[in-house]
Each structure stands twice: as C-alpha cells, then as structure tokens.
Backbone as JSON Lines, residues from 0, in Angstrom:
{"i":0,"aa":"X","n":[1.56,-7.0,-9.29],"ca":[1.53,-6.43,-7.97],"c":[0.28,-5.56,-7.89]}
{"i":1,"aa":"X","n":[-0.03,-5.64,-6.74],"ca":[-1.36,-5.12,-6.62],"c":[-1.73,-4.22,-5.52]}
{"i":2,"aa":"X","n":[-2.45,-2.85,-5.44],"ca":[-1.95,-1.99,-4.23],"c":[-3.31,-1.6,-4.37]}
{"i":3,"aa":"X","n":[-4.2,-1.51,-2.92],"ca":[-5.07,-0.63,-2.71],"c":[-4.6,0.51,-1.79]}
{"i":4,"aa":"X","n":[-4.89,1.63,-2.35],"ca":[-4.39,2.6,-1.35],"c":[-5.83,3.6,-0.83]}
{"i":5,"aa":"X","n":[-5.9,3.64,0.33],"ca":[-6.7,4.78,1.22],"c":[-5.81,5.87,1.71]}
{"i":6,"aa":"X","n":[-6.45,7.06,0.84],"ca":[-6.38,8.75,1.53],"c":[-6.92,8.52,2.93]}
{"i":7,"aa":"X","n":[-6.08,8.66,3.91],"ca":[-6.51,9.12,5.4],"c":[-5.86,10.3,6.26]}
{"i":8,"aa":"X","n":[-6.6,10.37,6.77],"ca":[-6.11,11.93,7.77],"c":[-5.16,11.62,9.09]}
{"i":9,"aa":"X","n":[-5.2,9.89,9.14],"ca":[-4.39,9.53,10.59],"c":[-4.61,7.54,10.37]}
{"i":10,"aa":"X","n":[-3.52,6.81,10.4],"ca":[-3.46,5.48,10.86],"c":[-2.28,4.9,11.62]}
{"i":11,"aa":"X","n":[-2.35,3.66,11.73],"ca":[-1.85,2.94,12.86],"c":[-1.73,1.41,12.32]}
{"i":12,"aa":"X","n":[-1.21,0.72,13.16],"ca":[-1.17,-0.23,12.84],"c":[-0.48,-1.29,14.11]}
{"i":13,"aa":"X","n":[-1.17,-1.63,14.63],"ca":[-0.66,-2.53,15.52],"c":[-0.46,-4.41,15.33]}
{"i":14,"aa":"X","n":[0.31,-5.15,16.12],"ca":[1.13,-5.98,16.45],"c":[0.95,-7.24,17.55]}
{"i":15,"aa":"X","n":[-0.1,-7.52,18.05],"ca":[0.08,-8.04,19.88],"c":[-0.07,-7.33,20.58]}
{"i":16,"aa":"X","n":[-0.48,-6.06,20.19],"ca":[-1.04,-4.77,20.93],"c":[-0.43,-3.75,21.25]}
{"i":17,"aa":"X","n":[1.05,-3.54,20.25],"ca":[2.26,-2.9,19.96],"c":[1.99,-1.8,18.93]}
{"i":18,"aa":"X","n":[2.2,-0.61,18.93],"ca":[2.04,0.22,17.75],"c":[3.1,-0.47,17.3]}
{"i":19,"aa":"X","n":[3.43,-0.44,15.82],"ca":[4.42,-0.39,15.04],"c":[4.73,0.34,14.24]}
{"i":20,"aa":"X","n":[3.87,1.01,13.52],"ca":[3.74,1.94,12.31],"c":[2.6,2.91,12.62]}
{"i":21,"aa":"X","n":[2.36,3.87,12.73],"ca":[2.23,5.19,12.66],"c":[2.37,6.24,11.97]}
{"i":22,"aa":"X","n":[1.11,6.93,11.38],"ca":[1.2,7.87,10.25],"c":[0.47,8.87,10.41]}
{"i":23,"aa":"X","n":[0.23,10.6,10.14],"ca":[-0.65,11.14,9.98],"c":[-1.31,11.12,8.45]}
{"i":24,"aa":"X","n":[-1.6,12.03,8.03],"ca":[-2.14,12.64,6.85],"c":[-1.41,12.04,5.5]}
{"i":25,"aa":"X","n":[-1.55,10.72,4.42],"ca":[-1.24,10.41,3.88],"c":[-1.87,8.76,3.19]}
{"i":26,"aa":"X","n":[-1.36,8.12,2.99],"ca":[-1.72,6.64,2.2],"c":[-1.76,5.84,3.08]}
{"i":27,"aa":"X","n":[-2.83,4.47,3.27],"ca":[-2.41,3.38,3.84],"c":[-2.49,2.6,2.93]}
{"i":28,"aa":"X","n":[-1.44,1.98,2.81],"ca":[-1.39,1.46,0.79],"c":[-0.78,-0.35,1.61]}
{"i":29,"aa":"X","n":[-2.28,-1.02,1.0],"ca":[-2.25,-2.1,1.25],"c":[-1.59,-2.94,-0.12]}
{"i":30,"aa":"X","n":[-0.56,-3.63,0.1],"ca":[0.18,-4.18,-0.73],"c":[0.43,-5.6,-1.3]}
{"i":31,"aa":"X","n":[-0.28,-6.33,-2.58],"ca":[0.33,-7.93,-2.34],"c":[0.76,-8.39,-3.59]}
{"i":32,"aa":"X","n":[1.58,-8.82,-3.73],"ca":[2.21,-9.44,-4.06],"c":[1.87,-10.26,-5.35]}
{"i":33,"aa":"X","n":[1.91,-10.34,-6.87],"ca":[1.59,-12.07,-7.53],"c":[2.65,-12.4,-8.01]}
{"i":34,"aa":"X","n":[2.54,-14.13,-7.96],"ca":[3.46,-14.88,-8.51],"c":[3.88,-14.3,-10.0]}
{"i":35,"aa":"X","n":[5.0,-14.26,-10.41],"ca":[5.68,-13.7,-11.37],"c":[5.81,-12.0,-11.3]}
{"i":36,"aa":"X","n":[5.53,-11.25,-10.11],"ca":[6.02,-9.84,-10.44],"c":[7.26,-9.55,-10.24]}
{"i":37,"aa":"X","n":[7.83,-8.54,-10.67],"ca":[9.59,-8.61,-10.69],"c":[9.67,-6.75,-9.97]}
{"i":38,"aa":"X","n":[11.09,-6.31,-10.0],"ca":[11.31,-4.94,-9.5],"c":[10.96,-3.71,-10.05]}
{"i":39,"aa":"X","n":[10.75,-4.19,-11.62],"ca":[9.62,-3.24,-12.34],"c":[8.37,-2.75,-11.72]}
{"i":40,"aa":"X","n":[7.89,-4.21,-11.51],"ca":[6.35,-3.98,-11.03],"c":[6.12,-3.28,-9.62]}
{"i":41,"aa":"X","n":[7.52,-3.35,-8.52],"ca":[7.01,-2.52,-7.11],"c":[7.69,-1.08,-7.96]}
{"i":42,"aa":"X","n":[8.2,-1.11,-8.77],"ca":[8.9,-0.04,-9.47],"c":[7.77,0.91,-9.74]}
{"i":43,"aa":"X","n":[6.91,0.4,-10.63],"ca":[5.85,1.23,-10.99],"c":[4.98,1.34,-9.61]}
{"i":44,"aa":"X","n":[4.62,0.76,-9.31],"ca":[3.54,0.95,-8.13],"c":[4.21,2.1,-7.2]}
{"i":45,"aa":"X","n":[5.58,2.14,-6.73],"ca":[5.91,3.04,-5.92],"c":[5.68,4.51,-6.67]}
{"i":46,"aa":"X","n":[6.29,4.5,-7.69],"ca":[5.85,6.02,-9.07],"c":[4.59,5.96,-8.8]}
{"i":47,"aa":"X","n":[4.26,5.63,-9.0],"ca":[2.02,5.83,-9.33],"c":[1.79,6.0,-7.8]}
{"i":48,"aa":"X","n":[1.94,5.25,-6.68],"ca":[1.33,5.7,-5.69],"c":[2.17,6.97,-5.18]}
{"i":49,"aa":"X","n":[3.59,7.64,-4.89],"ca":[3.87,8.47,-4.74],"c":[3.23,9.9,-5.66]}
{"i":50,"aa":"X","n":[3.18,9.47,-6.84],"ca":[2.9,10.8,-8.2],"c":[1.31,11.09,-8.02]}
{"i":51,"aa":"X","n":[0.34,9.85,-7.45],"ca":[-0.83,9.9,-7.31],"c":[-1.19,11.28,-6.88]}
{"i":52,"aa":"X","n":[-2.4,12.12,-8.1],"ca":[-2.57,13.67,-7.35],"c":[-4.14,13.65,-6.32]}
{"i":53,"aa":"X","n":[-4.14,13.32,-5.6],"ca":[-5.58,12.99,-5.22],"c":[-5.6,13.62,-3.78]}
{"i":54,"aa":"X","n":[-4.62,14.48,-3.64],"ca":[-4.77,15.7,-2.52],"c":[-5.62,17.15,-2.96]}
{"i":55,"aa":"X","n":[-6.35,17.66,-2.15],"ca":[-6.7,18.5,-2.31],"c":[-5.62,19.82,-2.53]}
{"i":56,"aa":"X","n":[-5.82,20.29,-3.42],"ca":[-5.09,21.97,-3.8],"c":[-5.74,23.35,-2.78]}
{"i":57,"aa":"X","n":[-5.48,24.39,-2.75],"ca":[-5.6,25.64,-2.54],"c":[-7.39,26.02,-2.56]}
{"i":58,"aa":"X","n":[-7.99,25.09,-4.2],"ca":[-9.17,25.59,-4.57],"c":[-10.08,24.41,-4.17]}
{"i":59,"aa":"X","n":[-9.47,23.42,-3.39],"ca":[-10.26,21.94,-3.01],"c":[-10.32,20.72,-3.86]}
{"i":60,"aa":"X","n":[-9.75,20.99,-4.89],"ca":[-9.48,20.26,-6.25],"c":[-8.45,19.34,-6.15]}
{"i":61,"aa":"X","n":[-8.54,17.88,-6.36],"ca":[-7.35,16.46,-5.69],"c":[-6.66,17.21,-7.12]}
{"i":62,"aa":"X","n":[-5.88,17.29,-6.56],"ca":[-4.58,17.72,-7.46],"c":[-3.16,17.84,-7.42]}
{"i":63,"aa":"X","n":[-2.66,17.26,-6.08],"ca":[-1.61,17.18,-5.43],"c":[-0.96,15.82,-5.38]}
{"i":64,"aa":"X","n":[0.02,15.64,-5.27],"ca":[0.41,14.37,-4.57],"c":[1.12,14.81,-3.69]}
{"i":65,"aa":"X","n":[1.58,13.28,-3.18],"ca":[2.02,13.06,-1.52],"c":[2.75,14.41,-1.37]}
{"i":66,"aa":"X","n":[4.08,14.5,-1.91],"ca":[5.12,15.1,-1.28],"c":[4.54,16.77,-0.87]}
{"i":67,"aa":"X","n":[4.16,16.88,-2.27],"ca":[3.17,18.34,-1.76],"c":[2.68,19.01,-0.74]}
{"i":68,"aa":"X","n":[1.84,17.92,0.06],"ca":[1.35,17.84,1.16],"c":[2.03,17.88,2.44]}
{"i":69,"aa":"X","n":[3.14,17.33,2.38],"ca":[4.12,16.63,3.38],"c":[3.75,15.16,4.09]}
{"i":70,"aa":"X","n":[3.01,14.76,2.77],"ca":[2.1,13.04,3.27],"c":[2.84,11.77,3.54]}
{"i":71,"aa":"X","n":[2.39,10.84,4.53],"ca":[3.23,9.82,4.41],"c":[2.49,8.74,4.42]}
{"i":72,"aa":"X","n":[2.9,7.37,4.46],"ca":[2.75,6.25,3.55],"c":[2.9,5.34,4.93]}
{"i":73,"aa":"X","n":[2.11,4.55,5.16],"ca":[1.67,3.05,6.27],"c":[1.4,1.79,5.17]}
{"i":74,"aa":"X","n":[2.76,1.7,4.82],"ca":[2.62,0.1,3.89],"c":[2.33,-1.03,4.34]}
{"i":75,"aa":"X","n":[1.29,-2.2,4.21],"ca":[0.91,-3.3,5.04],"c":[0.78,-3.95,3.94]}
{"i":76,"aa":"X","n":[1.88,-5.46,4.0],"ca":[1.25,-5.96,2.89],"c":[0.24,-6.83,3.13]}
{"i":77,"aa":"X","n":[-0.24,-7.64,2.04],"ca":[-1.97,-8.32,2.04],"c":[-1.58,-8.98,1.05]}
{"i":78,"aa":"X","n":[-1.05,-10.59,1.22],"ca":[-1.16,-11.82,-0.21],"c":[-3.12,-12.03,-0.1]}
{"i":79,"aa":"X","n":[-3.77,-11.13,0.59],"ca":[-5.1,-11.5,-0.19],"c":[-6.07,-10.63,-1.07]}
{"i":80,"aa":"X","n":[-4.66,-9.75,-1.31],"ca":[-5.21,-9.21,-2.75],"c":[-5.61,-9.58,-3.55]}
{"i":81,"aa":"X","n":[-4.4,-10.71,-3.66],"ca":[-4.51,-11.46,-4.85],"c":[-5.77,-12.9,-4.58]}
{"i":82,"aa":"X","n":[-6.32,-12.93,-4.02],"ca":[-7.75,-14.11,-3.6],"c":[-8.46,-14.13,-5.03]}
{"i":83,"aa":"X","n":[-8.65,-15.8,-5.34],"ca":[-9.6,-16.23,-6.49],"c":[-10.53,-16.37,-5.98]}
{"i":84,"aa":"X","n":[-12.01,-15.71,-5.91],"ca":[-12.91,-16.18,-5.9],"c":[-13.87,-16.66,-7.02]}
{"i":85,"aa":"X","n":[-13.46,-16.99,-7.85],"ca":[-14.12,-17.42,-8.87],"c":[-14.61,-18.47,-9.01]}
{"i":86,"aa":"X","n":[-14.3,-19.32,-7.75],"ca":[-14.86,-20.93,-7.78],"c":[-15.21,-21.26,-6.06]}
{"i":87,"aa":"X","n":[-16.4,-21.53,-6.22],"ca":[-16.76,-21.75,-4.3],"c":[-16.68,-20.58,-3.36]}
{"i":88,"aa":"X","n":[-16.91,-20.92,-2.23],"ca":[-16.98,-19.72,-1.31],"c":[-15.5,-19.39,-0.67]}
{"i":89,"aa":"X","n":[-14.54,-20.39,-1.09],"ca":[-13.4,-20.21,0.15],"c":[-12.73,-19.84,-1.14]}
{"i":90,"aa":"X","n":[-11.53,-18.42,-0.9],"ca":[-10.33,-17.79,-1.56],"c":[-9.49,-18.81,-2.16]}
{"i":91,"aa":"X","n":[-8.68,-18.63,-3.22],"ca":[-7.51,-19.55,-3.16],"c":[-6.31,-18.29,-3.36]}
{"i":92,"aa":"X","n":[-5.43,-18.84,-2.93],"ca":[-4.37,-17.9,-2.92],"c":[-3.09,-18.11,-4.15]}
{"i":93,"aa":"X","n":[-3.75,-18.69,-4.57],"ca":[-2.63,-19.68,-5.32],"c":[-1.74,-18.49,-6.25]}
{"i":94,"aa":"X","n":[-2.55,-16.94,-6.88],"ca":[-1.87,-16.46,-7.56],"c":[-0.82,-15.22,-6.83]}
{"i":95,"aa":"X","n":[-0.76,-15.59,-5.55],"ca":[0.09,-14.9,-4.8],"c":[1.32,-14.9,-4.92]}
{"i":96,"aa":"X","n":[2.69,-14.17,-4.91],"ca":[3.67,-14.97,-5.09],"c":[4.26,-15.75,-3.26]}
{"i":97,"aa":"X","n":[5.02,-16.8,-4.31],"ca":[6.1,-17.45,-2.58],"c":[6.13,-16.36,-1.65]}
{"i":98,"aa":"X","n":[5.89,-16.54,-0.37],"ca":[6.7,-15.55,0.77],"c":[7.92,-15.58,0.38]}
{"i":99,"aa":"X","n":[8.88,-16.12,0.18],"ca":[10.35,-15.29,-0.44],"c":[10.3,-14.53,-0.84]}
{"i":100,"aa":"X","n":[9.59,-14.22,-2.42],"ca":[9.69,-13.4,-3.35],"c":[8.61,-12.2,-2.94]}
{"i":101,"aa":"X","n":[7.78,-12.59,-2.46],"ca":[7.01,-12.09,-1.8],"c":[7.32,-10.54,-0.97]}
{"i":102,"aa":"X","n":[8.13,-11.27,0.02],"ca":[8.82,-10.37,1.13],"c":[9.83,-9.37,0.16]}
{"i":103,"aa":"X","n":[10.77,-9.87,-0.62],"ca":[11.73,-9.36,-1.26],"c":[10.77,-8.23,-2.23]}
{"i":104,"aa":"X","n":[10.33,-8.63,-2.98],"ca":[9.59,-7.45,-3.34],"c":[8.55,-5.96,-2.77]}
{"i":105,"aa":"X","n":[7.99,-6.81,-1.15],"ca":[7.01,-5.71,-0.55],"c":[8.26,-4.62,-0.35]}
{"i":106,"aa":"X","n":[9.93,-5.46,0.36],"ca":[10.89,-4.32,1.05],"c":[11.52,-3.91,-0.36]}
{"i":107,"aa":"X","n":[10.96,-4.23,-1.38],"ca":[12.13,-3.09,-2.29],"c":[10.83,-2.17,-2.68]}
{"i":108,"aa":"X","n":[9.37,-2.43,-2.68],"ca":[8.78,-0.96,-2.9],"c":[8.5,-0.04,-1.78]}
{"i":109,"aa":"X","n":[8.7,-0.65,-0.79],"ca":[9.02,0.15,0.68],"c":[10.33,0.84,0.63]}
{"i":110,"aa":"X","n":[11.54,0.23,0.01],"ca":[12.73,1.03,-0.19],"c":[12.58,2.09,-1.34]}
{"i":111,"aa":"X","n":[12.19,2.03,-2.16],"ca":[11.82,2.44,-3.24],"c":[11.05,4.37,-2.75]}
{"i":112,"aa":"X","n":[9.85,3.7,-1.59],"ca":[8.98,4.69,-1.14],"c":[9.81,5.62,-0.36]}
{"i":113,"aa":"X","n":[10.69,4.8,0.29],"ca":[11.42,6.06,1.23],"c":[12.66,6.84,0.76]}
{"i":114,"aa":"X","n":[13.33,6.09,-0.84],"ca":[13.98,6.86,-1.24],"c":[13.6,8.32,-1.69]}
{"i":115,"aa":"X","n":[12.37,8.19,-1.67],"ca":[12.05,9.2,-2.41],"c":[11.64,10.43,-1.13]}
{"i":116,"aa":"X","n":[11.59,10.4,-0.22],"ca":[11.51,11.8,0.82],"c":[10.84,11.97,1.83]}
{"i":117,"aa":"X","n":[10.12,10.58,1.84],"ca":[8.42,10.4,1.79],"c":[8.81,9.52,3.71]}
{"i":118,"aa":"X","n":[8.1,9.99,4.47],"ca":[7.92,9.04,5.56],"c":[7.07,8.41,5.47]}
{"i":119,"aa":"X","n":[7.78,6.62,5.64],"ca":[7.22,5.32,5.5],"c":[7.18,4.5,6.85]}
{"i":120,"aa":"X","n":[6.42,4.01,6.91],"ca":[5.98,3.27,8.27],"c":[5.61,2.11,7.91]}
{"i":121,"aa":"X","n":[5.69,1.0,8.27],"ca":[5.25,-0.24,7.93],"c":[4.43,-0.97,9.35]}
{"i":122,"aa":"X","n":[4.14,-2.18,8.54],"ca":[3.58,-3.06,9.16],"c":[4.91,-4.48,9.22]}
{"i":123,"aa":"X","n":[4.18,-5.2,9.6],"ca":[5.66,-6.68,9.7],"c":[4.69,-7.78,8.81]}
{"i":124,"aa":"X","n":[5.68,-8.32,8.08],"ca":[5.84,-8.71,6.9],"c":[5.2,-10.15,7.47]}
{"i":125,"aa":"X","n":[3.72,-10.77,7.0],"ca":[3.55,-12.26,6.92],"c":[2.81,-12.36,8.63]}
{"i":126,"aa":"X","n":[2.59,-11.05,9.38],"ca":[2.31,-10.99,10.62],"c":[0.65,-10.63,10.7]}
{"i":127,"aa":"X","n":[-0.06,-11.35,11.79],"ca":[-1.13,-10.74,11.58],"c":[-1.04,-9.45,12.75]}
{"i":128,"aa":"X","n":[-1.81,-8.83,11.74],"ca":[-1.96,-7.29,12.23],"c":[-3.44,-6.47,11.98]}
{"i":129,"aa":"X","n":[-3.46,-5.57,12.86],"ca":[-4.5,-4.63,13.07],"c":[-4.43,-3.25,12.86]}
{"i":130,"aa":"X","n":[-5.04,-3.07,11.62],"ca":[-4.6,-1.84,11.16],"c":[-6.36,-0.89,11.46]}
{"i":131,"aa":"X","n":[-5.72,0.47,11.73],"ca":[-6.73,1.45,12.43],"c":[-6.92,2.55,11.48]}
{"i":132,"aa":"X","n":[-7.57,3.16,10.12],"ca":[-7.47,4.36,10.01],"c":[-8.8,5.15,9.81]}
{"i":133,"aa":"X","n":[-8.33,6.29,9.39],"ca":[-9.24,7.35,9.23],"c":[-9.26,7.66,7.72]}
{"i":134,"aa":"X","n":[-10.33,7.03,7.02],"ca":[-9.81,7.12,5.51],"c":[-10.72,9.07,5.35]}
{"i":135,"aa":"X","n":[-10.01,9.86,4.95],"ca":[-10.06,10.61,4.46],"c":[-10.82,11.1,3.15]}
{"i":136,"aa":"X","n":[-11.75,11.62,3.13],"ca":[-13.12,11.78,1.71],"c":[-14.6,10.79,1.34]}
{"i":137,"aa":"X","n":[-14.16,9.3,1.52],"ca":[-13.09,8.56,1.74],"c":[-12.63,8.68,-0.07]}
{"i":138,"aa":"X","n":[-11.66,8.58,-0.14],"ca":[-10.88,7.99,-1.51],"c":[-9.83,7.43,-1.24]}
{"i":139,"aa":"X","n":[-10.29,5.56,-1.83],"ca":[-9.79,4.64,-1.81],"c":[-9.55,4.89,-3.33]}
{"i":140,"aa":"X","n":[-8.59,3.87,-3.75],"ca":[-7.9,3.78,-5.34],"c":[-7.59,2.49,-5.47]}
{"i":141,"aa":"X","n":[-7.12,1.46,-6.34],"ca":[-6.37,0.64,-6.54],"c":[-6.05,0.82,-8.19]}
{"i":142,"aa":"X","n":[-5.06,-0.17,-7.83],"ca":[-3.41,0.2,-8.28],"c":[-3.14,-1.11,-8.84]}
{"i":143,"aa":"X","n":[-2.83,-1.42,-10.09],"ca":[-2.23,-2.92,-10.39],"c":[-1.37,-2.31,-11.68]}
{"i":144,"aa":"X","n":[-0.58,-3.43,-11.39],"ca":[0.87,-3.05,-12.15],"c":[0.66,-3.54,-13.43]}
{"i":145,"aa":"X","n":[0.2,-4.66,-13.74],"ca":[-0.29,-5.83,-14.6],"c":[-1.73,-4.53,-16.03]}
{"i":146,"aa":"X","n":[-2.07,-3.52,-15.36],"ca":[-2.91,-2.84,-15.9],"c":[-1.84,-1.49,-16.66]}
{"i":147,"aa":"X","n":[-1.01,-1.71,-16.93],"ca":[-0.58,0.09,-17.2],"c":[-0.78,0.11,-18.48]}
C-alpha cells in the first residue's frame, strides 16, 4: 500500500462539480492500493500517517502530529500510485490490486483513520475527481507499507 500525503492549510475535493470532502488544516493523503496488500498494510499506513510529526511546534520545529494540531485527513484513493513505468511511455497498472480488494482495503484505512479522533473526509471510491489544495510548506511525504 502506498500513500502520498501533502501538509495543507485547506482542501477539497470535488465530484461533477459537487463538494464532497472538505478539510481545513491537515493531510491530503492520496491512497493506492497493490495487489497482495492485506489489513496490516492500511494498518500501518493509518499509524504512520496519523503519528506522522511534521507539524510545526511552539518553536516552528515539525514536531507534532495530526491530533495535536486538531488536523484532519481528505483521503482520495489513486490505483496510479502504483503505475509501471519502466517499459514505454504508457503506465501499466497491473501491480494495483482488483477494485474489490482494492475498495475493501482504501474503507478499512479510512475506518481505521476515523477511529482514531481524527476528522476524515473522503473522496468516492473508483470516481473521477478533482481535488483542490493548499499544500502547506509545501511538505509532501510518501509512505509505503512494503518499506518498514
């Protein structure tokens, strides 16, 4: 499983020209999916991106995480995380997992995210969408489960 996440100060995410998800000051943690990850793997990713300290402290120093802050989380997933470009100009997707397993895993690290205190906002699952933010510093991160 594979997560890029952007620090932003404000995002969005629209639908057909529908807000759907809405966030201030927190993560837009783009999410996808590979063939063979299991509930471990959104397991860890939800720990690491929640525990992530990359808020500023008191002295300006990223040293915080989310909850600290009162930060919240705009999950969108992306099977083109996982894109091979290693051969030709066009992606293959092949190491993505099924949309079944797929879906089942983005909503258990989305369940996962909101057990924990945290306001979560999503995007719709397999939909194309238009996401708007304000990346914050900027500090972007990524996140793979497959690396711990």
């Amino acid at each position: 499983m594979r997560a890029v996440l952007q620090r932003v100060s404000k995002a969005e995410v629209e639908i057909d020209g529908l807000v759907v998800g809405r966030i201030s000051r927190g993560f837009v943690v783009l999410l996808g999916v590979a063939a063979g990850d299991t509930d471990q793997d959104a397991a860890f990713l939800a720990d690491r991106t929640l525990g992530l300290r990359v808020f500023a402290d008191a002295q300006g120093k990223m040293n915080l995480a989310l909850d600290k802050v009162g930060g919240e989380l705009l999950v969108i997933s992306q099977f083109t995380l996982l894109a091979d470009t290693s051969a030709g100009r066009r992606p293959s997707f092949t190491r993505a997992a099924p949309p079944d397993e797929a879906r089942r895993l983005y909503e258990h690290f989305v369940s996962l995210a909101r057990k924990s205190g945290v306001k979560v906002e999503t995007g719709r699952f397999g939909a194309t969408m238009q996401v708007t933010l304000t990346n914050d510093g900027p500090v972007t991160i990524i996140l793979d489960s497959r690396e711990r």
